[in-house]
N, C-alpha and C positions, 0 to 999 in steps of 0.2 A: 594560536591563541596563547599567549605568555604568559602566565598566572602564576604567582607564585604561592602551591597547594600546601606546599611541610609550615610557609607561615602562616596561610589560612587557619590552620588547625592545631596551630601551638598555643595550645590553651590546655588550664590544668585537667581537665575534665579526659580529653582525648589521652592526654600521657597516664593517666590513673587506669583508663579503659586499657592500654598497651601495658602498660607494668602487670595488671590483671590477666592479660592474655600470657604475658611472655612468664610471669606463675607457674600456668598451666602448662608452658610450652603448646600455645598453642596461639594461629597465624591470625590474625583481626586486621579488620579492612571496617573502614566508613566507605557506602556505597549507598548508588540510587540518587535517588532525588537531590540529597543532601550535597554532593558532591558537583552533580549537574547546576548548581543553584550557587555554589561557591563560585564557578568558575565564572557563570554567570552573571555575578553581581548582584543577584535576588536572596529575598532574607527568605531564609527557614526554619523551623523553629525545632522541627522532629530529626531525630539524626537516626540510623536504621546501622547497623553493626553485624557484619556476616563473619563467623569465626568457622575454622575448618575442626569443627568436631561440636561440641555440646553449648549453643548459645544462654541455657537455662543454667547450666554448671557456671558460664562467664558472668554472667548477668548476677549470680549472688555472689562471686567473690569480689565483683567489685561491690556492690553491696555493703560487704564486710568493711571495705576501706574505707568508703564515707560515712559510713556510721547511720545513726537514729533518721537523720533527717531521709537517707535513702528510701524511698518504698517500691519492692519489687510485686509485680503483677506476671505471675507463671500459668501458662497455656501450655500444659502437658500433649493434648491432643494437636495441636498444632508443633510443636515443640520451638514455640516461641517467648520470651520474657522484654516484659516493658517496666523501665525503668524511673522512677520519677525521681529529680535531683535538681532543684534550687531554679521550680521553673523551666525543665526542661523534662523531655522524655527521650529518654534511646529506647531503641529496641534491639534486640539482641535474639538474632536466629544463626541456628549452624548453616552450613553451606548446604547445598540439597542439589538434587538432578530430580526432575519431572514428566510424567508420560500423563498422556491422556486420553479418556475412553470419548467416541465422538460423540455421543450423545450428551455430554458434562463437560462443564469447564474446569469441574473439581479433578485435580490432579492427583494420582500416583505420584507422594513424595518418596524418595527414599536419601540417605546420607550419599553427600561426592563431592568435590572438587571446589575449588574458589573457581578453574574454570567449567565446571560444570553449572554453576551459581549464577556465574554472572549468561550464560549462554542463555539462559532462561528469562533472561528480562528482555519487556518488550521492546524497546527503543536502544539502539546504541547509546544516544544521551544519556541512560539511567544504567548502563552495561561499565560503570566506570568505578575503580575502587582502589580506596586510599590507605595506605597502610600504617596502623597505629602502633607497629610492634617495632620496640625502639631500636633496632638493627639495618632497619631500614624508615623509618618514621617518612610521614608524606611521599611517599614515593607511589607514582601514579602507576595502576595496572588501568591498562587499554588496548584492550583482548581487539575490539571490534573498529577501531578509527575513529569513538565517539568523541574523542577531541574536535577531529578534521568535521565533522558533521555538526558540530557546536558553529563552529568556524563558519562554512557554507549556511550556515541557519537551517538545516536541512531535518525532519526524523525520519528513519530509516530501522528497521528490524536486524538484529544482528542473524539470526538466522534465514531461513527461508520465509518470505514473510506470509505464504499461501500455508504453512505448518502450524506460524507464527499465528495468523488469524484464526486457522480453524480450530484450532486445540483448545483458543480462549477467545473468541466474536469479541468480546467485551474491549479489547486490543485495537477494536478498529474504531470505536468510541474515542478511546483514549487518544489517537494518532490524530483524532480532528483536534481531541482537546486541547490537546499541547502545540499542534499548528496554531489555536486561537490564540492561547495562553500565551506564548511567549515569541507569534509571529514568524514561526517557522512554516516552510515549504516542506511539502510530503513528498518522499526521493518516486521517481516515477514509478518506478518496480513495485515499491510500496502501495501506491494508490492505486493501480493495476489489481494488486492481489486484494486490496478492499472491496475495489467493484465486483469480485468473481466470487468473493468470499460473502457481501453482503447479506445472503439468503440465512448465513448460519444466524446473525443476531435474535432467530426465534427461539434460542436457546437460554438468552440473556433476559433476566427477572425485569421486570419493569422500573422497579424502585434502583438498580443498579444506573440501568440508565436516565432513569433521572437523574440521579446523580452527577452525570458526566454532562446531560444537559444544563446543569445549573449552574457546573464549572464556566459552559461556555457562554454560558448569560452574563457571568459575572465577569469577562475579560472585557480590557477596557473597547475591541471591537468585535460586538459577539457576530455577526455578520460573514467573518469570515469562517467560524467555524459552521452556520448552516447552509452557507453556498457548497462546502467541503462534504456536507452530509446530500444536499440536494444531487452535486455531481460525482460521487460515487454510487446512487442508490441506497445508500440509508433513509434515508429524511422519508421516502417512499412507503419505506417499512413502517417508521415511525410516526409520523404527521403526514398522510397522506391527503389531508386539508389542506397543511398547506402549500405541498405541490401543487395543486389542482388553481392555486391563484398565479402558476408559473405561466406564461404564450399572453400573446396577443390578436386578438380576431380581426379581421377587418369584415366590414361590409360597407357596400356601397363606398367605397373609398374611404369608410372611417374607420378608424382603429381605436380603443383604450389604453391606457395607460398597461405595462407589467405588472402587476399588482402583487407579485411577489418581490421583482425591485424596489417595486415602491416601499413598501414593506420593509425591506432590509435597511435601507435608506431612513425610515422610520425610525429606527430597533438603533441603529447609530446614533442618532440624533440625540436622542431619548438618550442614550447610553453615558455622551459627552457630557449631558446636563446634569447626570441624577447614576446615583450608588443604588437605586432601589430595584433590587433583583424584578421586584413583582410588577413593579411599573414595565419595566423591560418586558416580561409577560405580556404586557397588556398592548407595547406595541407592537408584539411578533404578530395579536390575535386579533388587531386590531379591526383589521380587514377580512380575517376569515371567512367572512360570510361573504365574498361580494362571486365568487366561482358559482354560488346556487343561485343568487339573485339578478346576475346576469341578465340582462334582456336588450334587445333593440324596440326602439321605438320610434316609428317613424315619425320624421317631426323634431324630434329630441337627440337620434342618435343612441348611444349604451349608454345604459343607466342601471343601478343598484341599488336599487329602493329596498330602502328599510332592511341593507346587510347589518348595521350595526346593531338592529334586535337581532335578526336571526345569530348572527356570529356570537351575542351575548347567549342565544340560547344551547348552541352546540358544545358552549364551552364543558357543560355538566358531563358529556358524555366522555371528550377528550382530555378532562382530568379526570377522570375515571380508570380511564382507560391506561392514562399512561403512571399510574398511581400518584399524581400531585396530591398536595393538601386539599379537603372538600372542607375546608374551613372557614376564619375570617379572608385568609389571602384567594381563595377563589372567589368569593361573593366581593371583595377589591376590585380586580381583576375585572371580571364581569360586568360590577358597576361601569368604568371607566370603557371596555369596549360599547355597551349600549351607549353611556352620554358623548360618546368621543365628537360626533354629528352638530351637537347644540348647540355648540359656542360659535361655529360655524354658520347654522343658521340664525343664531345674533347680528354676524355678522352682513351676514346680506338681507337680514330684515333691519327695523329700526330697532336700536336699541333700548329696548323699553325697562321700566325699573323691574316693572310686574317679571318682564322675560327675565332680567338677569337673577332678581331672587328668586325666581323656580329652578333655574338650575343651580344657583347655591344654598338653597336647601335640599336638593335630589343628588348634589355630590356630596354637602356634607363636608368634612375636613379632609378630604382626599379633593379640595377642587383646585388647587394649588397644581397637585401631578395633573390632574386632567387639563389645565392648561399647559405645561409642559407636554403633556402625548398633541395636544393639539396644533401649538406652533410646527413641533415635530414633522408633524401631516400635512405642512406645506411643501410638497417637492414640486413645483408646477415648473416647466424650463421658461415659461414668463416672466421674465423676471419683477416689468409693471404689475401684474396679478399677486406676485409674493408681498412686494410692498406694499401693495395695499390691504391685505391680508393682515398683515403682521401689523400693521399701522392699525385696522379694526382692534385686531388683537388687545392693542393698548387702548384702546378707548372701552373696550367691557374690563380689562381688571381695574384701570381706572373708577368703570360707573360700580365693583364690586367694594372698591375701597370706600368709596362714597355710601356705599347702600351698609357697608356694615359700619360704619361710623354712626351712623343716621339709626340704625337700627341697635347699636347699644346703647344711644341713647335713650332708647323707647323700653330699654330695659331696667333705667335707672328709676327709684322713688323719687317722684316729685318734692323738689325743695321745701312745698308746701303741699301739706297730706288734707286729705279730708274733714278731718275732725277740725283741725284750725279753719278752716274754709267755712263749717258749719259753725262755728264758734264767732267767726268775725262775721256774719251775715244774720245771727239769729237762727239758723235754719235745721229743720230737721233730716232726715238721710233720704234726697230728693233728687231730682233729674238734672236741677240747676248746679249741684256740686260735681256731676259728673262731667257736666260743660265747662265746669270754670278748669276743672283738671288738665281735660284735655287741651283747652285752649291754652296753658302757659306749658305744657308739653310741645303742644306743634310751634307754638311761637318760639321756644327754645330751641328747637329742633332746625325748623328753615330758618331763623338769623343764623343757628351754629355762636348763640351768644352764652357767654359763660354758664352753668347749670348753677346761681348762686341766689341764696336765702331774699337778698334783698330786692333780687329784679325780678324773681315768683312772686313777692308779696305784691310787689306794684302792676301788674300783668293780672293777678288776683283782684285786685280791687279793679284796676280800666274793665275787665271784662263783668264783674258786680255789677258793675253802672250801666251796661249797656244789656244787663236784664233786669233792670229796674229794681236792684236791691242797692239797700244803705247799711254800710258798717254799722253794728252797735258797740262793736268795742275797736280800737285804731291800735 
């Protein structure tokens, strides 16, 4: 992989940090992510800075060289500093060696080596470090081959990775994330010590891993990182729901769909159309109910009556559980798995006006994504069944576009108000001013003829006449 890293990094910023360092006489490397991400092609915006001795002493004397605009942020107990400077953050830590007690993923730090440093990160890809100290400037150290493993698309542990995962669980999270993230394959050995190691992730906070799940909701195909949790045994630990939608049953020669495939299939779909973390939520969950609702019926075959309530009601427990928001984005969420069903049976009933404005008053402004999750939900290997689906599909947001046109107009003031009504008829506040209202309402309404002062008044009067009233003023 050819990159050229000393011009990647020639920029004022890195030589300030190096003339800082070489000050002190002391060795600075850009490492981690930052470096993985250069080579890569992908923007980053945090740059992380490993110096072999005191990163909090480095961090203020560059300080000193930029002046006012600098603001340093010092983490004594960590012995880390973050830097803010024109839009950007470094951070700045010494080099360190780490042990670990098995029951924590909190590490024994103490001072060591740049390769003591980098031996300690969990991925080759982030085991890479660039050196800013102007004797040698951009000059790659690549302890572990995470060049070559860039190259193969491969993550791989630079140490043992069964040490690697137990010392920090939280490692084996990250190794799906960045398979999703950036479409890499997990080195065999690696995924091997995942599955053996799996059991430790009961040491990992819940809100961590959320975390790492949000990463992989957010990658443009979050799909492969829950097949990568499902076939190592995480996902077991984690969302034991929605394993439980993995197999297929047969009986009497019938079978159902995966409904974990299905699923997945779903969550991509969804993914291609739409940036909305929670929408994607909605179609991981979408299904979750249908493992308890399960049934055969003879006659009918499998069916899964009414998983869209149940799966909306399980929801409460399993973001509880795995610490998501219990907010507006969960009552989202929920909404959209219970209506997911609706438009669906729109579709195979008539389309009635009554049917579609009850469920765009029970979606409310979220009915937009609920049609996205629901085209989504077409995976049938039918192909004639899809098209006609998706063909229904455009005939309800069609009759939606129609029903809210129609219905803001029912929200406008009549061209002609009541008091002029009563005013041109003689009349006092009666039954027949409410008739004549309504009548140049609907009659505006089904022509769809302009909403304007002069064709109210004449619509006012024709309807005067036919309840036997006479203008007294014209």
């Amino acid at each position: 992989m050819l990159v050229n890293l000393k011009e990647k990094i020639d920029s004022p910023i890195f030589h300030l940090v190096g003339d800082a360092a070489d000050e002190l006489q002391r060795e600075c490397y850009v490492v981690g992510g930052y470096v993985r991400d250069l080579i890569l092609g992908r923007h980053s915006k945090d740059i992380d800075f490993v110096t072999v001795g005191s990163g909090i002493e480095l961090a203020e004397a560059l300080a000193k060289k930029l002046g006012r605009k600098a603001r340093v942020n010092v983490y004594r107990n960590f012995g880390t500093a973050q830097l803010h400077f024109d839009h950007q953050e470094l951070e700045f830590v010494g080099a360190r060696k780490e042990s670990y007690n098995r029951n924590s993923r909190k590490p024994i730090v103490e001072d060591g080596s740049l390769d003591d440093d980098l031996s300690r990160r969990d991925f080759t890809i982030n085991a890479l470090a660039l050196s800013v100290n102007k004797n040698n400037f951009g000059e790659l150290v690549d302890k572990f081959n995470g060049l070559e493993d860039m190259e193969h698309r491969t993550i791989r542990t630079p140490l043992d990775p069964d040490i690697t995962f137990s010392d920090d669980p939280l490692r084996m999270m990250r190794a799906v994330r960045f398979a999703t993230q950036l479409k890499f394959k997990i080195d065999y050995t690696t995924f091997a010590a995942i599955e053996r190691n799996a059991y430790r992730l009961e040491i990992i906070s819940k809100e961590r891993i959320y975390t790492e799940l949000t990463k992989i909701m957010e990658s443009p195909k979050p799909s492969i990182g829950w097949m990568l949790l499902l076939d190592s045994g995480l996902l077991q630990l984690i969302l034991p729901e929605l394993c439980a939608l993995k197999g297929v049953e047969t009986l009497h020669g019938k079978g159902h769909k995966d409904n974990f495939y299905h699923t997945m299939q779903v969550l991509d779909t969804v993914a291609q159309k739409s940036d909305n973390v929670w929408l994607r939520w909605a179609a991981l969950f979408h299904d979750i109910g249908k493992a308890s609702t399960k049934r055969w019926v003879p006659g009918l075959g499998w069916t899964f009556h009414n998983h869209n309530y149940v799966g909306a009601k399980m929801l409460g427990a399993i973001f509880h559980r795995l610490k998501f928001p219990l907010d507006d984005k969960y009552k989202y969420v929920q909404k959209l798995v219970e209506l997911h069903m609706r438009p669906i049976a729109l579709v195979e009933e008539s389309v009635t006006d009554s049917a579609v404005r009850r469920l765009m008053v029970d979606a409310g402004p979220d009915i937009e994504d609920l049609m996205i999750l629901c085209d989504a939900d077409i995976t049938s290997k039918n192909p004639d069944k899809v098209k006609r689906f998706l063909e229904n599909y455009v005939l309800v947001r069609e009759k939606m576009v129609d029903l809210q046109k129609r219905d803001d107009y029912r929200m406008y003031q009549p061209p002609v108000n009541g008091f002029e009504i009563m005013e041109t008829f003689g009349l006092g506040n009666c039954e027949e001013v409410g008739i004549i209202k309504r009548y140049i309402k609907d009659t505006m309404l089904e022509y769809d003829t302009p909403n304007d002062k002069e064709l109210a008044w004449k619509l006012m009067l024709q309807k005067g006449e036919e309840l036997g009233l006479k203008p007294v003023k014209q």
